[in-house]
PQR file with spaces between the fields and no chain letter, atoms N, CA, C, O and H, PARSE charges and radii, in Angstrom:
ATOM       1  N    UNK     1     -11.591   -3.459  -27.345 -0.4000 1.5000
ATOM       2  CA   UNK     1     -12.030   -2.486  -26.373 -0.0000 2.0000
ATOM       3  C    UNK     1     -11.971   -3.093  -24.978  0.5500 1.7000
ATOM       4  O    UNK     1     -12.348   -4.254  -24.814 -0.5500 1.4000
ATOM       5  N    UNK     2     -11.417   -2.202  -23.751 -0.4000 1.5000
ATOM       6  CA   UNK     2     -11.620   -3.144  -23.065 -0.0000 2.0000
ATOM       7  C    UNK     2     -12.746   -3.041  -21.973  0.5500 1.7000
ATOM       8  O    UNK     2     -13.572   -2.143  -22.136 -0.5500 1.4000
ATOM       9  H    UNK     2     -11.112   -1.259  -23.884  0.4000 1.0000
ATOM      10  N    UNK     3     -12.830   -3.606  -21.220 -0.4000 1.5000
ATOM      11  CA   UNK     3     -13.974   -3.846  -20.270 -0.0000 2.0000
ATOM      12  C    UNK     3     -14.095   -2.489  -18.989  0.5500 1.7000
ATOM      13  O    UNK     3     -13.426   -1.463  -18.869 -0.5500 1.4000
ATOM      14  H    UNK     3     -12.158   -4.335  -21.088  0.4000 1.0000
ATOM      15  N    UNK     4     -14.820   -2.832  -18.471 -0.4000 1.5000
ATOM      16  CA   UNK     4     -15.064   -2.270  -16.884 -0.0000 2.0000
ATOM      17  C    UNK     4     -13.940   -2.788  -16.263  0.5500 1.7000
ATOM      18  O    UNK     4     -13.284   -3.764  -16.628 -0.5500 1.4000
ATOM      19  H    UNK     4     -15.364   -3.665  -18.569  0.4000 1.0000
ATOM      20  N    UNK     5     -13.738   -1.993  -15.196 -0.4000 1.5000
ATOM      21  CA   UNK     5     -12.586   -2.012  -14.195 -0.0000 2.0000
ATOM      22  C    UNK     5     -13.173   -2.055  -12.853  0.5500 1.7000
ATOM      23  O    UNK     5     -13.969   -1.189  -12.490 -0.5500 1.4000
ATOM      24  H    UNK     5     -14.271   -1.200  -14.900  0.4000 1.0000
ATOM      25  N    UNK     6     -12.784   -3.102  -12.041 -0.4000 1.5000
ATOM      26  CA   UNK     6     -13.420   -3.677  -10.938 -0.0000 2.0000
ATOM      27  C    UNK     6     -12.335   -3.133   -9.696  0.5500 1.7000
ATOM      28  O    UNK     6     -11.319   -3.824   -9.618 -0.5500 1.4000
ATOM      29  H    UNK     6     -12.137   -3.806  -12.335  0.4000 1.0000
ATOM      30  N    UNK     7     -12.432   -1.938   -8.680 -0.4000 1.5000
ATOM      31  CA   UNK     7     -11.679   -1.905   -7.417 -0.0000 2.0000
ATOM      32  C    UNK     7     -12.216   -2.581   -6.130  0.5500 1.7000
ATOM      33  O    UNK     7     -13.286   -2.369   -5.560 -0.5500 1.4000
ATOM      34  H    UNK     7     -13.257   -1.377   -8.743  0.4000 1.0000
ATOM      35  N    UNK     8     -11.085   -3.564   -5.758 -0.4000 1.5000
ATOM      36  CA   UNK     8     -11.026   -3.723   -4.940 -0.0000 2.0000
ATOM      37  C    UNK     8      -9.767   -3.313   -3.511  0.5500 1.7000
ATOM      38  O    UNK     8      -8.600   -3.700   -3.445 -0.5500 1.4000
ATOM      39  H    UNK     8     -10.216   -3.737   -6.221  0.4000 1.0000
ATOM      40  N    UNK     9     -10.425   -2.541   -2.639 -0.4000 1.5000
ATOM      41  CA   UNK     9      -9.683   -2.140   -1.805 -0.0000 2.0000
ATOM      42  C    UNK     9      -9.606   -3.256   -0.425  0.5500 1.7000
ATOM      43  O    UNK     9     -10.479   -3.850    0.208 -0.5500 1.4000
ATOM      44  H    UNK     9     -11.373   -2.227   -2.693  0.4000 1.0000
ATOM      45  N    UNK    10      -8.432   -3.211   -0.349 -0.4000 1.5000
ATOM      46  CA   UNK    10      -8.020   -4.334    0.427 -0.0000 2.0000
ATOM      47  C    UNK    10      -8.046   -3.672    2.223  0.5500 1.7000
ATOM      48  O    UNK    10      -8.060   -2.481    2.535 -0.5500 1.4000
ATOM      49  H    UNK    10      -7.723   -2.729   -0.863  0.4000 1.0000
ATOM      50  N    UNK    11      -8.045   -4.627    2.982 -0.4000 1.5000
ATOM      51  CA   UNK    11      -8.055   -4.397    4.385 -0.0000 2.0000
ATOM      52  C    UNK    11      -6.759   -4.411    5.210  0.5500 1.7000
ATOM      53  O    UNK    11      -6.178   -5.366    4.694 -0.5500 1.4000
ATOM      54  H    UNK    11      -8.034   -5.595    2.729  0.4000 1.0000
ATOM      55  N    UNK    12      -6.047   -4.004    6.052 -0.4000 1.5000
ATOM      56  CA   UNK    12      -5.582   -4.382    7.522 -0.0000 2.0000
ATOM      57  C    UNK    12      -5.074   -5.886    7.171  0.5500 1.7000
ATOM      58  O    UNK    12      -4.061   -6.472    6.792 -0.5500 1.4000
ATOM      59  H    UNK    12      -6.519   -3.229    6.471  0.4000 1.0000
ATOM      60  N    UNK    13      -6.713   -6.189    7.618 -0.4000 1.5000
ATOM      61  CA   UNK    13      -6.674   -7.637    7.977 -0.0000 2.0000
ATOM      62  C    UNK    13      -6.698   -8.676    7.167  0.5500 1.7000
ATOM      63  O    UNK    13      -6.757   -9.875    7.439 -0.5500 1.4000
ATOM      64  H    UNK    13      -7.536   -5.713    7.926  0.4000 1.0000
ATOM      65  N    UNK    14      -6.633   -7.951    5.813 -0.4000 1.5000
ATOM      66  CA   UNK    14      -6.536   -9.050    4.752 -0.0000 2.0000
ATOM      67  C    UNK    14      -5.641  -10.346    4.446  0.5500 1.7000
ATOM      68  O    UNK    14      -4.454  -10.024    4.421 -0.5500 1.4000
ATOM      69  H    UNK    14      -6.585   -6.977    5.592  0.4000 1.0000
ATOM      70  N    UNK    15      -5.843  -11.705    4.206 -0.4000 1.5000
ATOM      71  CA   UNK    15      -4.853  -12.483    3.912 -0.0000 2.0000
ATOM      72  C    UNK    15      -5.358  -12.745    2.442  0.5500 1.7000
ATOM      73  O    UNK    15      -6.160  -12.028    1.844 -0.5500 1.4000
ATOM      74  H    UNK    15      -6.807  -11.967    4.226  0.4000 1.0000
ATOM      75  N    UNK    16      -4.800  -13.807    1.989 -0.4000 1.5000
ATOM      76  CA   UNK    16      -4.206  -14.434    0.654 -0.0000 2.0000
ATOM      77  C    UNK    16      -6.153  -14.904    0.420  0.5500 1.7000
ATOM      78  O    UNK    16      -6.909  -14.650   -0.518 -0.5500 1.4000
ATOM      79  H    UNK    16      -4.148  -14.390    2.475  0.4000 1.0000
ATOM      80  N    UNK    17      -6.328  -15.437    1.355 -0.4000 1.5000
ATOM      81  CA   UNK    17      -7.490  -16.547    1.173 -0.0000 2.0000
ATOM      82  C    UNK    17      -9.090  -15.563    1.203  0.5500 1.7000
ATOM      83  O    UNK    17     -10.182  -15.901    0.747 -0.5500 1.4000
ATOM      84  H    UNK    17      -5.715  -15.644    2.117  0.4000 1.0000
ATOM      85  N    UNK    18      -8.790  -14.557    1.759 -0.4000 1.5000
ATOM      86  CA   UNK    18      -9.865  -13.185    1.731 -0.0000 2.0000
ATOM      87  C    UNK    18      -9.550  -12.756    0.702  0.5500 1.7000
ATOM      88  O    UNK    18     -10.405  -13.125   -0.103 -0.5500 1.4000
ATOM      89  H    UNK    18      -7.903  -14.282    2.129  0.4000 1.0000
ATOM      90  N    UNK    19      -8.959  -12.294    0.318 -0.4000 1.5000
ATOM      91  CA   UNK    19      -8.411  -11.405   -1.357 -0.0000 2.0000
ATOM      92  C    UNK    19      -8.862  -12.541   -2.556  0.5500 1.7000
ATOM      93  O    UNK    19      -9.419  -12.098   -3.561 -0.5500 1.4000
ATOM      94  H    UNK    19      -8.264  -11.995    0.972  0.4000 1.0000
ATOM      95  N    UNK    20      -8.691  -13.565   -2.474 -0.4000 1.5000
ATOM      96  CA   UNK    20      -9.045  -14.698   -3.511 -0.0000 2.0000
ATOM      97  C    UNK    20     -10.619  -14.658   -3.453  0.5500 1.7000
ATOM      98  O    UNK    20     -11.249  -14.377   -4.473 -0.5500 1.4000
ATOM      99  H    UNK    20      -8.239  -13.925   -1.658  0.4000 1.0000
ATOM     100  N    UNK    21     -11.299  -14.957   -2.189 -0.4000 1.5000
ATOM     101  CA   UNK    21     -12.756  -14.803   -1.835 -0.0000 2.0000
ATOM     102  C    UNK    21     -13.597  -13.981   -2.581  0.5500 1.7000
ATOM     103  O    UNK    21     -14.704  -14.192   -3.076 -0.5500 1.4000
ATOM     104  H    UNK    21     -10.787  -15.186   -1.361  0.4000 1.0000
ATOM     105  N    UNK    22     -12.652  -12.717   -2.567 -0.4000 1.5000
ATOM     106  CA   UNK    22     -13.165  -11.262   -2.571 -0.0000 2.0000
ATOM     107  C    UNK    22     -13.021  -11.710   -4.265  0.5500 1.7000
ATOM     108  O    UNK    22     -14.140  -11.670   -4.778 -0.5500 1.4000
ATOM     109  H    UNK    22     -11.753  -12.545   -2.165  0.4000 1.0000
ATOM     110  N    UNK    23     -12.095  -12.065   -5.115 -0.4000 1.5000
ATOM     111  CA   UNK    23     -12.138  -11.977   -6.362 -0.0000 2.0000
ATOM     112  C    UNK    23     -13.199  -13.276   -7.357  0.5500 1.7000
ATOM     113  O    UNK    23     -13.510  -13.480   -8.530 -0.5500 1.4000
ATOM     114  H    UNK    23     -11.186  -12.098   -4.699  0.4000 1.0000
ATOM     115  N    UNK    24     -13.435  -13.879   -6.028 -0.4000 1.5000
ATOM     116  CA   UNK    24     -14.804  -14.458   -6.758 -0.0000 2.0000
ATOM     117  C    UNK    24     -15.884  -13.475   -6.965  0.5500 1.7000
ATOM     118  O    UNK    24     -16.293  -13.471   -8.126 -0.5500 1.4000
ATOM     119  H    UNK    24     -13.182  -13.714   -5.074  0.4000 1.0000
ATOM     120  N    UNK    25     -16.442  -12.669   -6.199 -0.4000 1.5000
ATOM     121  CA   UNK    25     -17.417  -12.010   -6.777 -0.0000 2.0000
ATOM     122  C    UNK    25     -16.994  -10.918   -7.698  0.5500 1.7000
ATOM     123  O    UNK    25     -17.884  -10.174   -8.112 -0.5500 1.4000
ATOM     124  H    UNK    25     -16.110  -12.672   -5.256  0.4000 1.0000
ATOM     125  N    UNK    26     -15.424  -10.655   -8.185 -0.4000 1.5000
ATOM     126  CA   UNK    26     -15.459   -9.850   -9.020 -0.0000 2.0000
ATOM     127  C    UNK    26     -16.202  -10.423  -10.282  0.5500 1.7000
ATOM     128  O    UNK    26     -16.061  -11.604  -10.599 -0.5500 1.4000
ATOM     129  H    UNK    26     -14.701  -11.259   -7.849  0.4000 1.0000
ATOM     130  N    UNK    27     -17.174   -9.362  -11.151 -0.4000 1.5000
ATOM     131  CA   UNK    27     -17.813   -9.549  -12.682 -0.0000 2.0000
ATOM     132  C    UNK    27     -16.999   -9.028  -13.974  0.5500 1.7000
ATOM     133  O    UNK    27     -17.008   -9.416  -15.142 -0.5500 1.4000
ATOM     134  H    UNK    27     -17.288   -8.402  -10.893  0.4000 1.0000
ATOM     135  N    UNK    28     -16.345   -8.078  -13.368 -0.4000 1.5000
ATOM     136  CA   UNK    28     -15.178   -6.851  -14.272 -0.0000 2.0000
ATOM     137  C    UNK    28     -14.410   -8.173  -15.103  0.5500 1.7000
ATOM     138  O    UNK    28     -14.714   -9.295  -14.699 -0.5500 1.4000
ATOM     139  H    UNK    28     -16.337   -7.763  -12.419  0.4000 1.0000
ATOM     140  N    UNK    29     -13.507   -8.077  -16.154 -0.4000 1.5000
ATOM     141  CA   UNK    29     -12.394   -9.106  -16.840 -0.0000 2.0000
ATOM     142  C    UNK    29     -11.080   -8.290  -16.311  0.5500 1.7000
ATOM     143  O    UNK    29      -9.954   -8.764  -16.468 -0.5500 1.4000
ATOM     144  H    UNK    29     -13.260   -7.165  -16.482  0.4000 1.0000
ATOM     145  N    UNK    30     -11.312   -6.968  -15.642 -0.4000 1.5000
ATOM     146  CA   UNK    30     -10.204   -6.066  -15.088 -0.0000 2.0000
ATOM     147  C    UNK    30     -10.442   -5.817  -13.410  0.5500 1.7000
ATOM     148  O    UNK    30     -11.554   -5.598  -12.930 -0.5500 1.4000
ATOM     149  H    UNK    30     -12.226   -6.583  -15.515  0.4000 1.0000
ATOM     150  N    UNK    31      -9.383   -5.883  -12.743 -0.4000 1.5000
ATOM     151  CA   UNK    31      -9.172   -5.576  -11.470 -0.0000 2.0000
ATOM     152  C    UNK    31      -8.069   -5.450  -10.459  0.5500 1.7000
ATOM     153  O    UNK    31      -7.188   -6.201  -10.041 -0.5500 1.4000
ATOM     154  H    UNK    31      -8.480   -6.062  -13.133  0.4000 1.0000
ATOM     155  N    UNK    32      -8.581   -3.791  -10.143 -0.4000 1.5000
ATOM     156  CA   UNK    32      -7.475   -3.015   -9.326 -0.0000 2.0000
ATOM     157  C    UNK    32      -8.062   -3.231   -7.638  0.5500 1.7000
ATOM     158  O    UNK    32      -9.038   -2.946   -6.944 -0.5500 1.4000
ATOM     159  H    UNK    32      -9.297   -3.181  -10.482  0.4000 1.0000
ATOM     160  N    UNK    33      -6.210   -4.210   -7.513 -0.4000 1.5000
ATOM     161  CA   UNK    33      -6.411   -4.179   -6.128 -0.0000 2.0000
ATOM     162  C    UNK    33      -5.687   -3.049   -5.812  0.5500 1.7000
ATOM     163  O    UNK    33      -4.797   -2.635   -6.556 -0.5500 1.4000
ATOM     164  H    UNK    33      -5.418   -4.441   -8.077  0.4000 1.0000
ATOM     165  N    UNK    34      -6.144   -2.236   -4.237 -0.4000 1.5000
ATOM     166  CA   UNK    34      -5.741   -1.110   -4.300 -0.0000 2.0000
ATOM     167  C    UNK    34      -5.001   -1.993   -2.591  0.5500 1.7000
ATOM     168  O    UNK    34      -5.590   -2.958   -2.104 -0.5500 1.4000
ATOM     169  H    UNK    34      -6.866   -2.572   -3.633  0.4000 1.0000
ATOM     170  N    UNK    35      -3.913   -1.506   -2.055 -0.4000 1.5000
ATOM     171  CA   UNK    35      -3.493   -1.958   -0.929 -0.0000 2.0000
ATOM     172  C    UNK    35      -3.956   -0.881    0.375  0.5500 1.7000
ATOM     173  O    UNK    35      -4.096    0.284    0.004 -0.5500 1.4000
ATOM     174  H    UNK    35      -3.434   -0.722   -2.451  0.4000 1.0000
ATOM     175  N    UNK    36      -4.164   -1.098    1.593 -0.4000 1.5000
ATOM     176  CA   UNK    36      -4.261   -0.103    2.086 -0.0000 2.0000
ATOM     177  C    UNK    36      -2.918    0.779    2.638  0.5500 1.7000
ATOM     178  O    UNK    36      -1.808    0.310    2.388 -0.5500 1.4000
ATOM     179  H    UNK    36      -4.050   -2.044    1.894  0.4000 1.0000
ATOM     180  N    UNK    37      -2.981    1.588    3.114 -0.4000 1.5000
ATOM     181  CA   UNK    37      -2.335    2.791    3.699 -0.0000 2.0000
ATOM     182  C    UNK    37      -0.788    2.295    4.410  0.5500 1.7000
ATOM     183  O    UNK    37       0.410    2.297    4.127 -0.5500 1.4000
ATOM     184  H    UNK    37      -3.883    1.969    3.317  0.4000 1.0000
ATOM     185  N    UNK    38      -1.906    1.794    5.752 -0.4000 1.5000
ATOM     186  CA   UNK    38      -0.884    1.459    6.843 -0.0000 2.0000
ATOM     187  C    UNK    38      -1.018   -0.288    6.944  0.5500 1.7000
ATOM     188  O    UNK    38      -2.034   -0.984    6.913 -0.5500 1.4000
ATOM     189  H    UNK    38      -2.879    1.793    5.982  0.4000 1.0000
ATOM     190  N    UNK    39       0.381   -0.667    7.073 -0.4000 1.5000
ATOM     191  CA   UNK    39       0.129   -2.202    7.272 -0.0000 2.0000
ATOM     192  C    UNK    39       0.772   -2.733    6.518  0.5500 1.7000
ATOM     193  O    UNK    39       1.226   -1.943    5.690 -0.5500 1.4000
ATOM     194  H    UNK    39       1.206   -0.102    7.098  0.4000 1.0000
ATOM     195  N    UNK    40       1.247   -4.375    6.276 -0.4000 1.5000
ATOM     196  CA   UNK    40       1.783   -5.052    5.786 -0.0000 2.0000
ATOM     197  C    UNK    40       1.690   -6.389    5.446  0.5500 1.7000
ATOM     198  O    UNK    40       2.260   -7.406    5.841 -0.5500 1.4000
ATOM     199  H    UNK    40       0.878   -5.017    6.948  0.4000 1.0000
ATOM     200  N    UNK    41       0.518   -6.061    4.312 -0.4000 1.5000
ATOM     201  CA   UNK    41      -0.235   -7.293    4.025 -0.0000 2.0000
ATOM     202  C    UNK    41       0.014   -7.857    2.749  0.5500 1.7000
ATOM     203  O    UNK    41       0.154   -7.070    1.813 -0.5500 1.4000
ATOM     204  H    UNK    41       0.055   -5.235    3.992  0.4000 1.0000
ATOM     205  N    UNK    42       0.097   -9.118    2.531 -0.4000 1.5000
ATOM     206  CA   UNK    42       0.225   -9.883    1.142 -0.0000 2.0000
ATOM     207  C    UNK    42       2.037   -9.334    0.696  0.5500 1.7000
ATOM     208  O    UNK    42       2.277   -8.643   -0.295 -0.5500 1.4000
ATOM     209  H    UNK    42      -0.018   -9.758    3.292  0.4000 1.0000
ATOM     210  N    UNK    43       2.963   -9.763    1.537 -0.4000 1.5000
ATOM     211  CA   UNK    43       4.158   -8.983    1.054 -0.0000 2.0000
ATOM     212  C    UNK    43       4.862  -10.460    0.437  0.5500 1.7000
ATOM     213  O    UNK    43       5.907  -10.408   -0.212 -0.5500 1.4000
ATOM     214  H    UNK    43       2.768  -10.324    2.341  0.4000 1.0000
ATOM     215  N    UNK    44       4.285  -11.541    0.669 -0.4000 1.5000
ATOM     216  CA   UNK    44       5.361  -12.654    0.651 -0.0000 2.0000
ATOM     217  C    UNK    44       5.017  -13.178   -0.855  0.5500 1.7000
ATOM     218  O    UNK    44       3.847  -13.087   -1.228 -0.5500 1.4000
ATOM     219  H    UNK    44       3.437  -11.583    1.196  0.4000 1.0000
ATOM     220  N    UNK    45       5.907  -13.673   -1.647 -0.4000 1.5000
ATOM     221  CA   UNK    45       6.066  -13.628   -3.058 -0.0000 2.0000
ATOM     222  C    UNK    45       4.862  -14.468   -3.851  0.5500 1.7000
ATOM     223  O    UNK    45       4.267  -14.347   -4.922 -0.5500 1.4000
ATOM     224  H    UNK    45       6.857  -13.747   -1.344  0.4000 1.0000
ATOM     225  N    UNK    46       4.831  -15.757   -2.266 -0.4000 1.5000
ATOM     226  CA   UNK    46       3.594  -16.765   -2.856 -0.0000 2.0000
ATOM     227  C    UNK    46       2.681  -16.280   -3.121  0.5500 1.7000
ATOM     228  O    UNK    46       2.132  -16.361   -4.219 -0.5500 1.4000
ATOM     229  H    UNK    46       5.315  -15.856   -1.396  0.4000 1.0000
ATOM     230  N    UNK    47       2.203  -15.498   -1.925 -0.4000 1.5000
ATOM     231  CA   UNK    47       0.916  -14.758   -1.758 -0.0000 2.0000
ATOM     232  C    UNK    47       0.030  -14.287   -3.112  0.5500 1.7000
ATOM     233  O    UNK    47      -1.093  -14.571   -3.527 -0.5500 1.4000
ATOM     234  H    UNK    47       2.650  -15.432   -1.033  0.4000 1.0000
ATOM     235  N    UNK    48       1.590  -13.048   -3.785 -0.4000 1.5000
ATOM     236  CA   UNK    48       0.951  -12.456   -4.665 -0.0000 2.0000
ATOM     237  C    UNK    48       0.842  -13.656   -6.416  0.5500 1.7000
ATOM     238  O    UNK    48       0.060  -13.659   -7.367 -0.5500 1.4000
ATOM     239  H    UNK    48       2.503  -12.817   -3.447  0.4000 1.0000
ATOM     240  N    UNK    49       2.010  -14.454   -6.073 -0.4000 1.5000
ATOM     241  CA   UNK    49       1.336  -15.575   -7.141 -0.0000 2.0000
ATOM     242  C    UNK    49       0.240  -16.247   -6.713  0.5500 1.7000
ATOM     243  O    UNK    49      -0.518  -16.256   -7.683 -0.5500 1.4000
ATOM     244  H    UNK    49       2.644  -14.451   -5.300  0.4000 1.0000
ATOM     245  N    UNK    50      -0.203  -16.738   -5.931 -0.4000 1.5000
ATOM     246  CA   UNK    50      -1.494  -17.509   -5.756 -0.0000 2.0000
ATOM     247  C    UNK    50      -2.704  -16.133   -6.082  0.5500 1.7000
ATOM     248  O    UNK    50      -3.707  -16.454   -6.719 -0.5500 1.4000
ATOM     249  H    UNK    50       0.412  -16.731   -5.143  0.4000 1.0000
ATOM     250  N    UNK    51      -2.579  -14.826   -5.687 -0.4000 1.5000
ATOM     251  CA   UNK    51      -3.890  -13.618   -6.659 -0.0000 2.0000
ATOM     252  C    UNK    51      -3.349  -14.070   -7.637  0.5500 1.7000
ATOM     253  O    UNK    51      -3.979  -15.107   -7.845 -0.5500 1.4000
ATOM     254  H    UNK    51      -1.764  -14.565   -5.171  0.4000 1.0000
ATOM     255  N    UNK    52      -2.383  -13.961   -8.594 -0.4000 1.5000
ATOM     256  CA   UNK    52      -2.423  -14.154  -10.078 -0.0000 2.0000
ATOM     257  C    UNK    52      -2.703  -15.431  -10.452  0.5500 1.7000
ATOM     258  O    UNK    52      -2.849  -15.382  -11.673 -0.5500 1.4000
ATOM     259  H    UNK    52      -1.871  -13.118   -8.424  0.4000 1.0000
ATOM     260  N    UNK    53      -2.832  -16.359  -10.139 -0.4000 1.5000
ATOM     261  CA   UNK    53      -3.165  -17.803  -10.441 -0.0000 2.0000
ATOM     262  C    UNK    53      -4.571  -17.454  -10.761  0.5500 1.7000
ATOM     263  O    UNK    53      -5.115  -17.331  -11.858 -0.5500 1.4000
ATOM     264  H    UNK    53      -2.714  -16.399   -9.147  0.4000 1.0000
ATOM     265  N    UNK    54      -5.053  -17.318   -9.517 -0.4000 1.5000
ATOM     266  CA   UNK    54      -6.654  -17.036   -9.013 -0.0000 2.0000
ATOM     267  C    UNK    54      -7.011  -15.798  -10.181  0.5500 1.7000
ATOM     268  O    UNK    54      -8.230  -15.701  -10.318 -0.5500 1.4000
ATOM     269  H    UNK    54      -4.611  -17.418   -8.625  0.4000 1.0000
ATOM     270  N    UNK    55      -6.320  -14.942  -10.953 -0.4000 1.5000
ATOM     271  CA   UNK    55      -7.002  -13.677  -11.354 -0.0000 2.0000
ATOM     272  C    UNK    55      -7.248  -14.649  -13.340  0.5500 1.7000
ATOM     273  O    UNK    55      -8.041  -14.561  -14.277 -0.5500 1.4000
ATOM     274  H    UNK    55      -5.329  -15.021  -10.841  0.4000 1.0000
ATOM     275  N    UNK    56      -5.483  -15.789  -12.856 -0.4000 1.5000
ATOM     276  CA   UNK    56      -5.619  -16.254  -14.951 -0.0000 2.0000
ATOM     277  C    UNK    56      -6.952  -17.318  -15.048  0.5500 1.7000
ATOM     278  O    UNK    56      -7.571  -17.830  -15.981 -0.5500 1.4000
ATOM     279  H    UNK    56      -4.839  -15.861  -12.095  0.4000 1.0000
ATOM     280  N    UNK    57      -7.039  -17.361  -13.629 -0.4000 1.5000
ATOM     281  CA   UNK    57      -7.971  -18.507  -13.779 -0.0000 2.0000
ATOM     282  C    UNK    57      -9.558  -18.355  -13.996  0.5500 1.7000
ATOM     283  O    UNK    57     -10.481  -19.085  -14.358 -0.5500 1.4000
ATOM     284  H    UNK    57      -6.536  -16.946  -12.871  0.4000 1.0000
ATOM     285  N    UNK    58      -9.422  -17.279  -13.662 -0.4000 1.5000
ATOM     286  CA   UNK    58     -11.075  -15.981  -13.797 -0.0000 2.0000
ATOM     287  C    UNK    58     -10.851  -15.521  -15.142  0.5500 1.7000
ATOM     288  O    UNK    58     -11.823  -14.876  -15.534 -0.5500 1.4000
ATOM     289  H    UNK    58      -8.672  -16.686  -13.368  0.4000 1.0000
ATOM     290  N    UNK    59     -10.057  -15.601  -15.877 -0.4000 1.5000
ATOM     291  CA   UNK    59      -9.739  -14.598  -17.207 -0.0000 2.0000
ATOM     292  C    UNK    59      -9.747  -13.203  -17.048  0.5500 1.7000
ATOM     293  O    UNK    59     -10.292  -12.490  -17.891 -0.5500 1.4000
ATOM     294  H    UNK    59      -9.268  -16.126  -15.559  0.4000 1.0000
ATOM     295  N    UNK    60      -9.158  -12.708  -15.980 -0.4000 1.5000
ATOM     296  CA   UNK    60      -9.347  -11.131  -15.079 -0.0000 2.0000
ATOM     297  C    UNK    60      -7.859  -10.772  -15.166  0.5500 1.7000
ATOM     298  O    UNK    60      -6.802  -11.352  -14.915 -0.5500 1.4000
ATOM     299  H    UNK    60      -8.715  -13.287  -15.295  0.4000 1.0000
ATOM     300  N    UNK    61      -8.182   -9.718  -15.570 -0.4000 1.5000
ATOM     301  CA   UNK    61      -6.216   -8.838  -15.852 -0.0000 2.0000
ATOM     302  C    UNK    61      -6.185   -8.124  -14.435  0.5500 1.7000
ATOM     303  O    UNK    61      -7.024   -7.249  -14.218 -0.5500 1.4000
ATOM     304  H    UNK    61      -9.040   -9.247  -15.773  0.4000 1.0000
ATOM     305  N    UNK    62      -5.199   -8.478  -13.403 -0.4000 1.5000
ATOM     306  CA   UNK    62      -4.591   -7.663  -12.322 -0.0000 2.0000
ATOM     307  C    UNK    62      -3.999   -7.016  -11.955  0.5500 1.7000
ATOM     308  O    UNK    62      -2.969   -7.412  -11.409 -0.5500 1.4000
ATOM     309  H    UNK    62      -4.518   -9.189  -13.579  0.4000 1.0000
ATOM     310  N    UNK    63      -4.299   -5.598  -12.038 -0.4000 1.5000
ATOM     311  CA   UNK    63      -3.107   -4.445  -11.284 -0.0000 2.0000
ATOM     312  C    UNK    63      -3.125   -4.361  -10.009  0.5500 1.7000
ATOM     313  O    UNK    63      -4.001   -4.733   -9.229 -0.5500 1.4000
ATOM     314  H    UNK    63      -5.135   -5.276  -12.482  0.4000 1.0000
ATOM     315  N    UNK    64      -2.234   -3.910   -9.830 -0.4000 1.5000
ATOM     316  CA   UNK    64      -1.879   -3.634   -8.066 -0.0000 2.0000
ATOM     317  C    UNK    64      -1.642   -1.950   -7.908  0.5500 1.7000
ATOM     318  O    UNK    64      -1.315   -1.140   -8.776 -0.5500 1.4000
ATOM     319  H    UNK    64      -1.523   -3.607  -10.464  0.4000 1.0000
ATOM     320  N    UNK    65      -1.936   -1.739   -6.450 -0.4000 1.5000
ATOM     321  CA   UNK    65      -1.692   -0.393   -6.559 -0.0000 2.0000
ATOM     322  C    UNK    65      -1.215   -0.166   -4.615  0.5500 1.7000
ATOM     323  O    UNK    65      -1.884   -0.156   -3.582 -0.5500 1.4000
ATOM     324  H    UNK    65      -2.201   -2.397   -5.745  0.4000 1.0000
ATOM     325  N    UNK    66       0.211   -0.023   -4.919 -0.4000 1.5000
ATOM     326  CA   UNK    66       0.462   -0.449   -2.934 -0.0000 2.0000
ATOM     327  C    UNK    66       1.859    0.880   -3.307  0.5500 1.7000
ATOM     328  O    UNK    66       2.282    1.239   -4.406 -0.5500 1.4000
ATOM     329  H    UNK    66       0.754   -0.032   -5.758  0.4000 1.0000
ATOM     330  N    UNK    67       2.266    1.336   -1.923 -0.4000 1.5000
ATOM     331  CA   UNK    67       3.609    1.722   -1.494 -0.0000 2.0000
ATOM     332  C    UNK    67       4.269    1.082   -0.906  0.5500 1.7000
ATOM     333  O    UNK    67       5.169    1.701   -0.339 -0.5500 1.4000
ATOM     334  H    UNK    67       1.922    1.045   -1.031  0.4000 1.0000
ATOM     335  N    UNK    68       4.247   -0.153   -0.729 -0.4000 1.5000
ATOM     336  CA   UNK    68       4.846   -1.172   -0.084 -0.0000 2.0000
ATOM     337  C    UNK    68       5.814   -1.670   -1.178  0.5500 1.7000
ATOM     338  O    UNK    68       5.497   -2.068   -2.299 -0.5500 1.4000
ATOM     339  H    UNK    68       3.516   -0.656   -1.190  0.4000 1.0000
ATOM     340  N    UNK    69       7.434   -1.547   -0.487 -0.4000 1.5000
ATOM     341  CA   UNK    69       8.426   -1.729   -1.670 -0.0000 2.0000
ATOM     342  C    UNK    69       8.259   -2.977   -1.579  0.5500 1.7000
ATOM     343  O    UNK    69       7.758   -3.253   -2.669 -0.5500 1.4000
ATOM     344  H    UNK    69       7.691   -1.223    0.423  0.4000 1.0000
ATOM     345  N    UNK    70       8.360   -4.068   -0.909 -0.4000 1.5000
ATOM     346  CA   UNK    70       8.135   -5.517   -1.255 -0.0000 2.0000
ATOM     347  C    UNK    70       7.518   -6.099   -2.438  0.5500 1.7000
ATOM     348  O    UNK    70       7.809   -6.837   -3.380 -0.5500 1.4000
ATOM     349  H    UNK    70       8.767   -3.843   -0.024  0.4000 1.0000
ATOM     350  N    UNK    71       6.274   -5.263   -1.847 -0.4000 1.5000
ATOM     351  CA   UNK    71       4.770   -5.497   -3.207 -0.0000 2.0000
ATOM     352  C    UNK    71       5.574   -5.198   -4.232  0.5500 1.7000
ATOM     353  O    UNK    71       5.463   -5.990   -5.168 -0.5500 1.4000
ATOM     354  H    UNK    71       6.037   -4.664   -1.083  0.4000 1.0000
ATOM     355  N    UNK    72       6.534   -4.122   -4.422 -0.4000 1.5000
ATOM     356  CA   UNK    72       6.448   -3.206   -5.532 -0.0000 2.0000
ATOM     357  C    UNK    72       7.558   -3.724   -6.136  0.5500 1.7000
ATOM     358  O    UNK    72       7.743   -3.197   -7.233 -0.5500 1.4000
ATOM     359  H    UNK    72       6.624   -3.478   -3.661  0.4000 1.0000
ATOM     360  N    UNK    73       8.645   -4.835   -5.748 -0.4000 1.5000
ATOM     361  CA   UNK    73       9.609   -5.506   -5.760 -0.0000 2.0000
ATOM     362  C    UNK    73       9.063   -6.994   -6.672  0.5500 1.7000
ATOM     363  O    UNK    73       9.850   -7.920   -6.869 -0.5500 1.4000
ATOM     364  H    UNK    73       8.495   -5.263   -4.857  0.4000 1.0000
């Protein structure tokens, strides 16, 4: 069965090292980052491997949820 689902909605101004921050206080074993709207944040490839490092290392399953073709690339 699985767990609670933890959203986190991301900022503007978000970098790599805020988004990691932010997933320390996640409690969920699940979590949806949601990207925002306008903007172009976390597009560079490291970025989004260093959240998944940070999410295997929590034992936390990570979805993403962006219109950003990069992200989505």
């Amino acid at each position: 069965m699985a767990g609670p689902v933890e959203i986190v909605q991301l900022e503007p101004h978000d970098d790599v090292t805020s988004v990691r921050d932010r997933l320390a206080f996640v409690k969920a074993n699940r979590v949806l980052l949601v990207w925002p709207p306008a903007g172009c944040i976390l597009s560079r490839k490291l970025d989004l491997v260093l959240l998944q490092r940070e999410a295997r290392r929590r034992a936390a399953r990570l979805a993403l949820v962006t219109r950003d073709p990069e992200v989505i690339a």
